[in-house]
VEXPALUM-735500 format. One line per field, with one value per atom (N, C-alpha, C, O): residue number from 1; residue in three letters; atom name; x, y, z. Coordinates in steps of 0.001 Angstrom, whole numbers, always signed. Atoms other than C-alpha are relative to their C-alpha. Layout:
N
k <- (NUM  ...)
r <- (Ala  ...)
a <- (CA  ...)
c1 <- (X  ...)
c2 <- (Y  ...)
c3 <- (Z  ...)
***
This chain:
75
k <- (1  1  1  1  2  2  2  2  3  3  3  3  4  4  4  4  5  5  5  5  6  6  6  6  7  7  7  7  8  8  8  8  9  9  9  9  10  10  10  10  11  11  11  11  12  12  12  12  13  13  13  13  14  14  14  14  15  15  15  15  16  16  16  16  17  17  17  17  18  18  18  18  19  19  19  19  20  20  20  20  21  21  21  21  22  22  22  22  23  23  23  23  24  24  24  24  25  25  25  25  26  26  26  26  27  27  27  27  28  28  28  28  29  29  29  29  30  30  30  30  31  31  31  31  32  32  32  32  33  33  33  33  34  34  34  34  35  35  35  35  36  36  36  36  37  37  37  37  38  38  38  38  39  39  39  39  40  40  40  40  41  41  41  41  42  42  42  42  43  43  43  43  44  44  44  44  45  45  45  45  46  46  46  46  47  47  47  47  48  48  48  48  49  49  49  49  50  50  50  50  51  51  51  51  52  52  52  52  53  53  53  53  54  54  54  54  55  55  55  55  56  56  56  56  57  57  57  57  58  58  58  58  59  59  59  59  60  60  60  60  61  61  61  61  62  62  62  62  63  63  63  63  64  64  64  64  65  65  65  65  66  66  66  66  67  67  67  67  68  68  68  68  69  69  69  69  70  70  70  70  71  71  71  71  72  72  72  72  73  73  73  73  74  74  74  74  75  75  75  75)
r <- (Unk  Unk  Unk  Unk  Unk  Unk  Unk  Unk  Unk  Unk  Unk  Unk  Unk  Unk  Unk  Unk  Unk  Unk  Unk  Unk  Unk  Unk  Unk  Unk  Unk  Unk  Unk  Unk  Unk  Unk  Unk  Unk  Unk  Unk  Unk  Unk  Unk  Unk  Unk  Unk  Unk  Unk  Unk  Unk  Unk  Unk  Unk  Unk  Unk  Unk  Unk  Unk  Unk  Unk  Unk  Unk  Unk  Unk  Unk  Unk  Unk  Unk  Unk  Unk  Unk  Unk  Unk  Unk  Unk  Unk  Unk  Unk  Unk  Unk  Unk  Unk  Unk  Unk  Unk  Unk  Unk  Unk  Unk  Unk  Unk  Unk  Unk  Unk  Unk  Unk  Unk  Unk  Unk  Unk  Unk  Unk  Unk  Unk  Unk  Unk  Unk  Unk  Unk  Unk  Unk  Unk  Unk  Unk  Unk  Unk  Unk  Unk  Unk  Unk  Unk  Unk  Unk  Unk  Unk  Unk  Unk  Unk  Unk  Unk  Unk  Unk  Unk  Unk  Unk  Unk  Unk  Unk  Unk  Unk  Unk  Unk  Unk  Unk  Unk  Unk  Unk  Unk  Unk  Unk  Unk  Unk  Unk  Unk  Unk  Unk  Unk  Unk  Unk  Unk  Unk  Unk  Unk  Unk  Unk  Unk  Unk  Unk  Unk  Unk  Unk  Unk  Unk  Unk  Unk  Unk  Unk  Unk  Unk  Unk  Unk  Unk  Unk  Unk  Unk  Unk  Unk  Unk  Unk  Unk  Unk  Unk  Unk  Unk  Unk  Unk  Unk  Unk  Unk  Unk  Unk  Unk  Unk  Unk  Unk  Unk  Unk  Unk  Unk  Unk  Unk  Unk  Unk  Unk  Unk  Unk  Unk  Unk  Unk  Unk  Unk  Unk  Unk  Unk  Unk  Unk  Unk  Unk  Unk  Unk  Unk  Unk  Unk  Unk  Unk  Unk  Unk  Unk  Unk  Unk  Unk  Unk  Unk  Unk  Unk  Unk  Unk  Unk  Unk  Unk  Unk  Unk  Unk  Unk  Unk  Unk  Unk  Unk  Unk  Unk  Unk  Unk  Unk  Unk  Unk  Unk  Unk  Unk  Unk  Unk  Unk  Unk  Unk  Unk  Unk  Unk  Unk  Unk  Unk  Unk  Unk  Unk  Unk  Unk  Unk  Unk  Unk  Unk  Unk  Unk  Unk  Unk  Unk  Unk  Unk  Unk  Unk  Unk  Unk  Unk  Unk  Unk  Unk  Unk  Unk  Unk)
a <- (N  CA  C  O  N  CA  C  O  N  CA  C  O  N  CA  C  O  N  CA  C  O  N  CA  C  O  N  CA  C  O  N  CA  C  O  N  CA  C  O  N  CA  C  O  N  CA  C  O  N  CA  C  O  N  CA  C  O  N  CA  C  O  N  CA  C  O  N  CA  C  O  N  CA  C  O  N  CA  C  O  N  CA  C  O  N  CA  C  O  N  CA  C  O  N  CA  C  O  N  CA  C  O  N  CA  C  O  N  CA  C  O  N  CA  C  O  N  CA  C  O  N  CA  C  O  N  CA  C  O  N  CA  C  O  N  CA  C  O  N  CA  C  O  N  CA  C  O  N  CA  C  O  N  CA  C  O  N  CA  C  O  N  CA  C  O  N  CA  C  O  N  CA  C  O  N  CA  C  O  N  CA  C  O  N  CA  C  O  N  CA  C  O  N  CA  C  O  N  CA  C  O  N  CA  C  O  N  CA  C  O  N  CA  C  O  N  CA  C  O  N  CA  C  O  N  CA  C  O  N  CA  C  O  N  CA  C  O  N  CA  C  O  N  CA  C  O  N  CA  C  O  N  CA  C  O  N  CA  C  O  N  CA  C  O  N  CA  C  O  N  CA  C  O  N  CA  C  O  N  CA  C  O  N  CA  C  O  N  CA  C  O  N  CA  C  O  N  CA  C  O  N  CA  C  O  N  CA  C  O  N  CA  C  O  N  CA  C  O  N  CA  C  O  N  CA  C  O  N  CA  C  O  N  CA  C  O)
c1 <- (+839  +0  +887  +1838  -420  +937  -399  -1611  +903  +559  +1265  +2097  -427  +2014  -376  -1591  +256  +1975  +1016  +2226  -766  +3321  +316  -533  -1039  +5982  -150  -1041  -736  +7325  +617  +666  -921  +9570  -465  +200  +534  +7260  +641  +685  -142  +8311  -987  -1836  +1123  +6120  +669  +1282  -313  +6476  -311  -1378  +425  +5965  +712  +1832  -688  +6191  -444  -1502  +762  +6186  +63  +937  +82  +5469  +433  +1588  -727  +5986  +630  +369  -975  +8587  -827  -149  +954  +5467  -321  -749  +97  +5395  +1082  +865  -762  +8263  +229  +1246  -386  +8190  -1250  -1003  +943  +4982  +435  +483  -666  +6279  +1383  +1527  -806  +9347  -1021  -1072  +721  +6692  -811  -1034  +1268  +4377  +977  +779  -1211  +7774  +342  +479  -757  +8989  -1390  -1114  +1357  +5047  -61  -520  +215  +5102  +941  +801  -1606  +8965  -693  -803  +502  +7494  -984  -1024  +1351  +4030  +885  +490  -336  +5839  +1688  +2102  -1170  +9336  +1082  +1464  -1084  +11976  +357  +1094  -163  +12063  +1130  +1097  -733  +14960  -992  -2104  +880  +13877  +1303  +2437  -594  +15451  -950  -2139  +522  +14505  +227  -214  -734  +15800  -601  -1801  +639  +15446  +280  +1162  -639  +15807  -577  -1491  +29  +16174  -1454  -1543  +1292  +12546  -985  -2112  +680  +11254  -1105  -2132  +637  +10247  +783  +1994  -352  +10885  -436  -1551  +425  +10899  +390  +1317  -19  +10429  -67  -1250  +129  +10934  +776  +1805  -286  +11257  +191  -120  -1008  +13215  -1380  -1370  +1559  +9365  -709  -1176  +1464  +7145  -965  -1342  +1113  +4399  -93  -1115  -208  +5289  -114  -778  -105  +6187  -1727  -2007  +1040  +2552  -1039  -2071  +412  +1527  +148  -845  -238  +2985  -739  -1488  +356  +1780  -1538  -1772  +871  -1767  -485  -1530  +381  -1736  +726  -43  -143  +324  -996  -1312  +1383  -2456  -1136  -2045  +1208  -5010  +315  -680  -407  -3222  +522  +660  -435  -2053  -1366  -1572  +1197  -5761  -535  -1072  +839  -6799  +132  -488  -1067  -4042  -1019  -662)
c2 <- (-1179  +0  +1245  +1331  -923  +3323  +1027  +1172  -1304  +6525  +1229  +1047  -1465  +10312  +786  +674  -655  +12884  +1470  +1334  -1184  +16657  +531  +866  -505  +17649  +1266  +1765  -1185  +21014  +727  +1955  -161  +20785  +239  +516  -98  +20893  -1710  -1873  +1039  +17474  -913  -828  +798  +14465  -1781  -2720  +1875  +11249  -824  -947  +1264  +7924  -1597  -2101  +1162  +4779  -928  -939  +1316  +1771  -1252  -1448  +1362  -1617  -1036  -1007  +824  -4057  +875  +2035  -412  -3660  +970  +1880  -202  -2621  +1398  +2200  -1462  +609  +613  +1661  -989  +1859  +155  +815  +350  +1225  +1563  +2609  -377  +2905  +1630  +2486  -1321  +5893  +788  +2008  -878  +6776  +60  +1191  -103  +6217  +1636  +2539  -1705  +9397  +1080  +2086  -1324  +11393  +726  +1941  -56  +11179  +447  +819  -669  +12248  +1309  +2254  -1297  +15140  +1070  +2266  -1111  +16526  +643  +1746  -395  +16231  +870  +1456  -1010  +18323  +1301  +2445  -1198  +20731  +621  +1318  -514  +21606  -398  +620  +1207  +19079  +1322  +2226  -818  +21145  -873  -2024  +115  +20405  -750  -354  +774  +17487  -801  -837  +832  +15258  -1180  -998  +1413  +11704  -286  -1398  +338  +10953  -1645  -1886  +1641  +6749  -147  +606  +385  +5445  -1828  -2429  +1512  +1757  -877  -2091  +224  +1340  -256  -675  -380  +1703  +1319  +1335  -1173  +5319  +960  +825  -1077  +8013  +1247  +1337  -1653  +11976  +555  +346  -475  +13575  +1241  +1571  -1777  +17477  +614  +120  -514  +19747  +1724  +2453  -1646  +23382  +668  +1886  -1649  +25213  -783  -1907  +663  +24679  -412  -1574  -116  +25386  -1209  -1813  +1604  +21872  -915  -1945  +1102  +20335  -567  -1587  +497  +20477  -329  -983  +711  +19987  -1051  -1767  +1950  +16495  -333  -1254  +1144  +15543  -448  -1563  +364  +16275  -1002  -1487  +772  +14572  -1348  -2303  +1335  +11540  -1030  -2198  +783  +10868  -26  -518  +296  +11091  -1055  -1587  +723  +8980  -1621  -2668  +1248  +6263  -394  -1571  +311  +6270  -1225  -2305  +875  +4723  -855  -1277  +1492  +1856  -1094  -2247)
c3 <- (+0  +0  +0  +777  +131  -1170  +931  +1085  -789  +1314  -664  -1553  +265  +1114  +632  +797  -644  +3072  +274  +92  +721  +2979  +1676  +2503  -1172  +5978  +171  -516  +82  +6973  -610  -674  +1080  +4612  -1710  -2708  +1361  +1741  -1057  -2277  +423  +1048  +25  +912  -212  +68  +333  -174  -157  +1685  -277  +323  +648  -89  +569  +475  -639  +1669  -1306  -1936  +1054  -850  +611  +1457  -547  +46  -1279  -1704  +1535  -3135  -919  -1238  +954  -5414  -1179  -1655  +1123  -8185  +305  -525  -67  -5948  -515  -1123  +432  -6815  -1281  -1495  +1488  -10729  -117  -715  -354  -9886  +85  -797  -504  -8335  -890  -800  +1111  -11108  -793  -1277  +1588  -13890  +156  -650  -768  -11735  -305  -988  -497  -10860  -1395  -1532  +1417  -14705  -1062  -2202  +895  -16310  +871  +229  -1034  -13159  -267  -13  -27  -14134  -1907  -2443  +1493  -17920  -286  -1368  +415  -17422  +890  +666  -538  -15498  -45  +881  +1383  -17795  +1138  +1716  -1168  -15105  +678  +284  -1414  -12332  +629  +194  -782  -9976  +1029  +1381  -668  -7808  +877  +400  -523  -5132  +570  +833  -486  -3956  +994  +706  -1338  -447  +83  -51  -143  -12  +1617  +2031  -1020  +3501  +21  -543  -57  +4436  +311  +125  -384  +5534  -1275  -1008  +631  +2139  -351  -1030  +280  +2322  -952  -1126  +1101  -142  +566  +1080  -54  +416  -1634  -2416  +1429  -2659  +82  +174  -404  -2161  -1535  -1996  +668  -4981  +276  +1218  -651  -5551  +133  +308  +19  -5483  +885  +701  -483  -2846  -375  -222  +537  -4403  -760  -435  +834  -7035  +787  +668  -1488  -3583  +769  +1399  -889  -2349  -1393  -1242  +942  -6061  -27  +106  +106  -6346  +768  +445  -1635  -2745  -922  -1387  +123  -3889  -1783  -2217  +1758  -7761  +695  +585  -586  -5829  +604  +378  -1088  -3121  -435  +234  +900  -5725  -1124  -1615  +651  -7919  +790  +156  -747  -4958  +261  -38  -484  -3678  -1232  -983  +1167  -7401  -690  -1665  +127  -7268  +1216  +1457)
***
């Protein structure tokens, strides 16, 4: 199960559970950098299987969160 959720930081958190999330999650990141002209982006992984995904504009930052968690909800 996919979740997300938007920090302090204007970052969005993505925990993945099967491997199928994360194929999942570049295929979103790589149509999101493409509708919006590749913005400067970082990935942060940690050993848990979570992802922070924070980009250089807030404003994109709390964009993704909400097109992610509408898009994880309909997996």
């Amino acid at each position: 199960m996919m979740s997300a959720t938007l920090n302090a930081y204007d970052a969005t958190e993505v925990r993945l559970a099967p491997v199928e999330d994360e194929a999942r999650l570049s295929q979103f990141i790589q149509g999101f950098l493409s509708e919006n002209g590749y913005p400067f982006i970082m990935v942060h992984a940690d050993g848990s299987g979570a992802r922070k995904v924070v980009f250089e504009d807030a404003a994109l930052s709390r964009r993704f969160n909400v097109l992610w968690r509408r898009a994880s909800r309909s997996l």
